[in-house]
Legacy VTK file of the C-alpha trace (Angstrom):
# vtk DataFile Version 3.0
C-alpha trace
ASCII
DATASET POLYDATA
POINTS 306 float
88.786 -17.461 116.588
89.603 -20.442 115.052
86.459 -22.498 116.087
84.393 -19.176 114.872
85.844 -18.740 111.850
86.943 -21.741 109.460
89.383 -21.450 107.206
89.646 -19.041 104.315
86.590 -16.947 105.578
88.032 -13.500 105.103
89.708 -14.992 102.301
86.300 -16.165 100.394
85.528 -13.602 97.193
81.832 -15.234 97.546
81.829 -14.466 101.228
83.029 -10.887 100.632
80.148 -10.264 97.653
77.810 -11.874 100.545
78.800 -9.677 103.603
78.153 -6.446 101.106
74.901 -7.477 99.476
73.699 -8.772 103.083
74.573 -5.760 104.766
72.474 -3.755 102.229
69.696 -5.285 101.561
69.429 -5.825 105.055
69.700 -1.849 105.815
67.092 -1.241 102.930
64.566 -4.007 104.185
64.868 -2.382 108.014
64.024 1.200 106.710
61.061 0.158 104.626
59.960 -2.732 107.098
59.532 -0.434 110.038
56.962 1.568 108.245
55.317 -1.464 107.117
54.974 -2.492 110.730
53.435 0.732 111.904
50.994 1.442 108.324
50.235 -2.808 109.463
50.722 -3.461 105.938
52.721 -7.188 106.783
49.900 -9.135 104.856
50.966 -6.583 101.530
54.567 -7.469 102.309
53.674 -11.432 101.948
51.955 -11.044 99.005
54.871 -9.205 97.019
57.349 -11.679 98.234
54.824 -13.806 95.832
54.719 -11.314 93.476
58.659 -11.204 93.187
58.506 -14.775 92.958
56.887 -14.645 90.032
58.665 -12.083 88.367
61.967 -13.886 89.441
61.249 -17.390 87.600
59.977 -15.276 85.127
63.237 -13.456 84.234
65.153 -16.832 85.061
63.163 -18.647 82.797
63.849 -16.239 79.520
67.413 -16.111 80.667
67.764 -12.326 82.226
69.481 -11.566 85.946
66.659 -12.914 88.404
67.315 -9.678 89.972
65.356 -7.662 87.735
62.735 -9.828 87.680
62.182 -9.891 91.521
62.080 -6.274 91.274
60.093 -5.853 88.148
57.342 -8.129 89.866
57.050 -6.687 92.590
56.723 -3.135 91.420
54.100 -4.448 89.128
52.382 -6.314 92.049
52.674 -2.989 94.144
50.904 -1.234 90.957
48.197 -3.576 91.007
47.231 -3.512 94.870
47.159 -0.025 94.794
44.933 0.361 91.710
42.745 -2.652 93.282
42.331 -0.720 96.400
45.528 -0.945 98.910
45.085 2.921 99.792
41.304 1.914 101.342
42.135 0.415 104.765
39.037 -2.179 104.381
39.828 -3.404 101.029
43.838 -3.770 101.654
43.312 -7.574 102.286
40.624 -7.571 99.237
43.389 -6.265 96.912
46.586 -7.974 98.108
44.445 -11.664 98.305
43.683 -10.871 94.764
47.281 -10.547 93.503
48.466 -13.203 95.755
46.388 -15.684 94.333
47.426 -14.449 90.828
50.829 -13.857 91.348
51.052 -17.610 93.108
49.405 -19.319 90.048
52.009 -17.468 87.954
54.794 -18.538 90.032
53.233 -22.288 90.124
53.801 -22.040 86.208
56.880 -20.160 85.497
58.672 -22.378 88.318
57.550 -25.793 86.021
58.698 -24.794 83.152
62.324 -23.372 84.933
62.419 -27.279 86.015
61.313 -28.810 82.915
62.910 -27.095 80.338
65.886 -24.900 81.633
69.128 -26.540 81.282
69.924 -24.687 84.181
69.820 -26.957 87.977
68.789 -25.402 90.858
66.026 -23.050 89.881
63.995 -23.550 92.290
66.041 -23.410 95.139
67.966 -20.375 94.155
64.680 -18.471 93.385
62.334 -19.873 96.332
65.304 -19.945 98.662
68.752 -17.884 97.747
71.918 -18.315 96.775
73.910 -15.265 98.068
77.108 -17.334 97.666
76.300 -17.449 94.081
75.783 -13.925 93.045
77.159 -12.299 90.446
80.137 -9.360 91.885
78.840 -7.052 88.870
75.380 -7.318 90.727
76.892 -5.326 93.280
76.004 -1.925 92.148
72.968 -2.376 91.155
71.875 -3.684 94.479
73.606 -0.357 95.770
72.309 2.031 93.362
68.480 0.632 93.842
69.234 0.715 97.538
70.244 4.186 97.555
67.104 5.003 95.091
64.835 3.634 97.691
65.928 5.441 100.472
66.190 8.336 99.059
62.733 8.474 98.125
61.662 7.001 101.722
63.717 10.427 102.894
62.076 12.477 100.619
58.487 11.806 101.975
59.598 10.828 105.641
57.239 13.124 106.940
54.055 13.007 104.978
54.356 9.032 104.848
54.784 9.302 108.967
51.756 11.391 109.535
49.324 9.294 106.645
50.781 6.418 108.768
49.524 7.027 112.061
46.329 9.366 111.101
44.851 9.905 107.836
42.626 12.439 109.402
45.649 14.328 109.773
46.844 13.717 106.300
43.736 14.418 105.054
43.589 18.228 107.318
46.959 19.310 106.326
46.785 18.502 102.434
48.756 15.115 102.227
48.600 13.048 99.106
47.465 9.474 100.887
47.489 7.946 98.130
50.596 8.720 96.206
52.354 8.761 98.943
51.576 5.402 99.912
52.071 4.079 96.109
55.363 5.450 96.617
55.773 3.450 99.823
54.096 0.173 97.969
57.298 0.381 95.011
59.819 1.186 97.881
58.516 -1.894 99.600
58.640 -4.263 95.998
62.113 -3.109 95.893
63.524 -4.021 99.443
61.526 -7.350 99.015
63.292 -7.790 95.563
66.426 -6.996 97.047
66.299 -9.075 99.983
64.953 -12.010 97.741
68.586 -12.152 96.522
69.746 -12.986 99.971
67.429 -15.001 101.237
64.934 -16.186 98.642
61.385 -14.666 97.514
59.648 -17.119 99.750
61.266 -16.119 102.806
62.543 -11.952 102.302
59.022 -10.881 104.400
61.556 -12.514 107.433
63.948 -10.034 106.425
61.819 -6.979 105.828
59.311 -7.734 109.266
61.439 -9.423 111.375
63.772 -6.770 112.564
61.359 -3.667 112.144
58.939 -5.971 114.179
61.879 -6.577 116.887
62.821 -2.726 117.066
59.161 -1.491 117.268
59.229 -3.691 120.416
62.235 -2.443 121.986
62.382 1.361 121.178
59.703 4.689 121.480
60.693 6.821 118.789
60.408 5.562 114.570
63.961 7.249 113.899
65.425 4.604 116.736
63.190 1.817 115.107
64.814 2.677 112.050
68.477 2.454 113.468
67.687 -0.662 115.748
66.188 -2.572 113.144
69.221 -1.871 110.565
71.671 -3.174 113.418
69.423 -6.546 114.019
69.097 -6.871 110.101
73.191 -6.355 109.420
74.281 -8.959 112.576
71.876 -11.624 111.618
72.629 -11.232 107.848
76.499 -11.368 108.605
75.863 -14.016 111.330
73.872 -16.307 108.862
76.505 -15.430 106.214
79.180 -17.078 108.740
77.561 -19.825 109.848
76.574 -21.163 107.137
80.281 -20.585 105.696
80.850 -22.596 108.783
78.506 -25.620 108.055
80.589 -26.785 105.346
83.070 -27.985 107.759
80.579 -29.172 110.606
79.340 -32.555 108.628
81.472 -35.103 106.349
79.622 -34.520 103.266
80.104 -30.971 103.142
77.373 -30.046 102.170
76.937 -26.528 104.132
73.414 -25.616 105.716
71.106 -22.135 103.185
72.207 -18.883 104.284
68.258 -18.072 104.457
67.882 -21.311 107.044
70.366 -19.103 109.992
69.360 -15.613 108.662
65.811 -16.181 109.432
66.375 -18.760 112.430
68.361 -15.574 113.999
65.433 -13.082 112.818
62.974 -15.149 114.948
65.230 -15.800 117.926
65.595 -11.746 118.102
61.696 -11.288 118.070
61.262 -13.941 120.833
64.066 -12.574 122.917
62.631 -8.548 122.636
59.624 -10.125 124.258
61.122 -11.297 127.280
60.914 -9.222 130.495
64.988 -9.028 131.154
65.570 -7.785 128.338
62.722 -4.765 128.716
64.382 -3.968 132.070
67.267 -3.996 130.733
65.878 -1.230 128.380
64.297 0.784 130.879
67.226 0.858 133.328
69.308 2.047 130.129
66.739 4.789 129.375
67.176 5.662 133.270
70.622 5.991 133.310
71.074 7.941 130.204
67.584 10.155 130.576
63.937 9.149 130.244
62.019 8.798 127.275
58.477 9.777 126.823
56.228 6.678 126.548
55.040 5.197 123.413
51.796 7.058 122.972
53.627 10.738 123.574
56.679 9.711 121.542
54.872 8.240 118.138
52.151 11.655 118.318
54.496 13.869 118.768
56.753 11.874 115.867
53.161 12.223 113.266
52.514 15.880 114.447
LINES 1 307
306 0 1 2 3 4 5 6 7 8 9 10 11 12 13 14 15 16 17 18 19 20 21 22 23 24 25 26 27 28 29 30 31 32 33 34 35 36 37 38 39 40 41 42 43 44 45 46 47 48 49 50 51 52 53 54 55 56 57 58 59 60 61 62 63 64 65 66 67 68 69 70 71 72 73 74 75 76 77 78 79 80 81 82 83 84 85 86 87 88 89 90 91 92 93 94 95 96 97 98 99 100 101 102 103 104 105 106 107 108 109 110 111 112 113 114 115 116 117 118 119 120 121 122 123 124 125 126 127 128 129 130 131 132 133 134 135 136 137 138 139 140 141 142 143 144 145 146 147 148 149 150 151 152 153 154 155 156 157 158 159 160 161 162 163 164 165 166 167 168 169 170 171 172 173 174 175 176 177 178 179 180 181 182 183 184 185 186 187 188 189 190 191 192 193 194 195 196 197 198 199 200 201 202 203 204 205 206 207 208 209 210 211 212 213 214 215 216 217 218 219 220 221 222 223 224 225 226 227 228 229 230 231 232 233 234 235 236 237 238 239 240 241 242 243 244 245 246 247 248 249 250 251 252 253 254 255 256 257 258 259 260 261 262 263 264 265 266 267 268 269 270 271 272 273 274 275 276 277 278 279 280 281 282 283 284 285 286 287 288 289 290 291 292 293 294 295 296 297 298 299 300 301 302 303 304 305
């Protein structure tokens, strides 16, 4: 345990505040990214992580919890697809190219002036990249209440958002809402990407909201199972990056410990590669044998939208 664990680990107040806000944000992004696997809606989830940039250096720049701003961005961002076009399936990369570009040239200025003329180091980094060691306890429950917020609301229209998701003819038959349903979806998704910028940096919480849904999609039938694999994959590598980079401190003389966001996102990408390879799908399919068989793919995610 010892070579695992360094010293003062479980003792670490930073490390604790890290394992919760990790293990959330991580549950939130998994819930939210499946769907934005399956409604293909990845290129969206980029172009908020820009968005929430923006609103992040914003909010650090005037001196309020970066938090906020992350959040505040991206719902904005989200806002402005949608009213661009983001509920038309041809003009979803039309809209989101037009607020990345914005939001980017936004970011490009409020990130300057957070260098040039914030007493504050470390802008940058802590915006573009995370500091999860570094955040505030109080921000605690407000991570937790916007988590719980978000999910709810994902609950709430489960079903309509399922069946818009894999046939809007459907929708469309039985009386569903497209469109506010999936501007609900769009501020659900600027939240977990604000969230999850708090762990691992604007620039890189996509990792953290695709990664794992992508992973699960590949390894289960049913969206419920997506849903509880991806969680899992997005908790361990959260925790694991949390530890290891705990763990760097003591692996070089300067210590100077590796970014959390460096091992969460390594881990992210190691888990996608290994759901591709053939032992681990037999490995699936001899588990599905042994404890009943699953309908395939097609019958499972058609009878899930019907």
């Amino acid at each position: 345990m010892r070579t695992l664990f360094e010293p003062g680990f479980f003792a670490s107040a930073p490390v604790h505040v890290a394992l919760a806000i990790g293990a959330v944000t991580a549950i939130v992004s998994a819930v939210v990214g499946v769907f934005t696997v399956i409604r293909s809606q990845s290129f969206a989830g980029h172009a908020l992580t820009d968005v929430a940039t923006t609103g992040g250096s914003g909010a650090f720049y005037l001196g309020i919890s970066p938090l906020l701003g992350f959040i505040g961005g991206g719902v904005i961002g989200a806002g402005a697809m949608d009213l661009v076009g983001v509920q038309r399936v041809r003009s979803r990369d039309m809209a989101t190219g037009v607020v990345l570009g914005s939001a980017s040239g936004l970011a490009a200025l409020f990130l300057y002036l957070d260098t040039t003329q914030s007493a504050t180091t470390g802008a940058t980094q802590q915006i573009l990249f995370g500091s999860i060691f570094t955040v505030d306890p109080s921000t605690i429950p407000l991570v937790v209440i916007l988590s719980v917020v978000t999910l709810l609301a994902i609950g709430l229209i489960y079903r309509p958002l399922l069946i818009s998701s894999f046939s809007a003819e459907l929708a469309r038959a039985r009386g569903i809402n497209a469109r506010g349903i999936g501007l609900v979806f769009m501020i659900a998704m600027a939240v977990a990407v604000g969230l999850s910028s708090i762990a691992v940096g604007s620039i890189l919480s996509t990792a953290l909201l695709i990664g794992p849904a992508a992973t699960s999609v590949r390894l289960v039938t049913h969206v419920r199972s997506a849903v509880i694999v991806a969680s899992v994959i997005g908790v361990v590598t959260a925790w694991l990056g949390i530890l290891f980079a705990y763990d760097s401190y003591y692996w070089m003389p300067s210590t100077q410990g590796l970014p959390v966001s460096f091992f969460i996102v390594a881990l992210i990408f190691l888990s996608y590669l290994a759901s591709g390879l053939p032992v681990v799908h037999r490995t699936i399919e001899w588990l599905r044998g042994s404890f009943g068989r699953s309908p395939s793919r097609t019958t499972s995610l058609s009878s899930a939208a019907t």
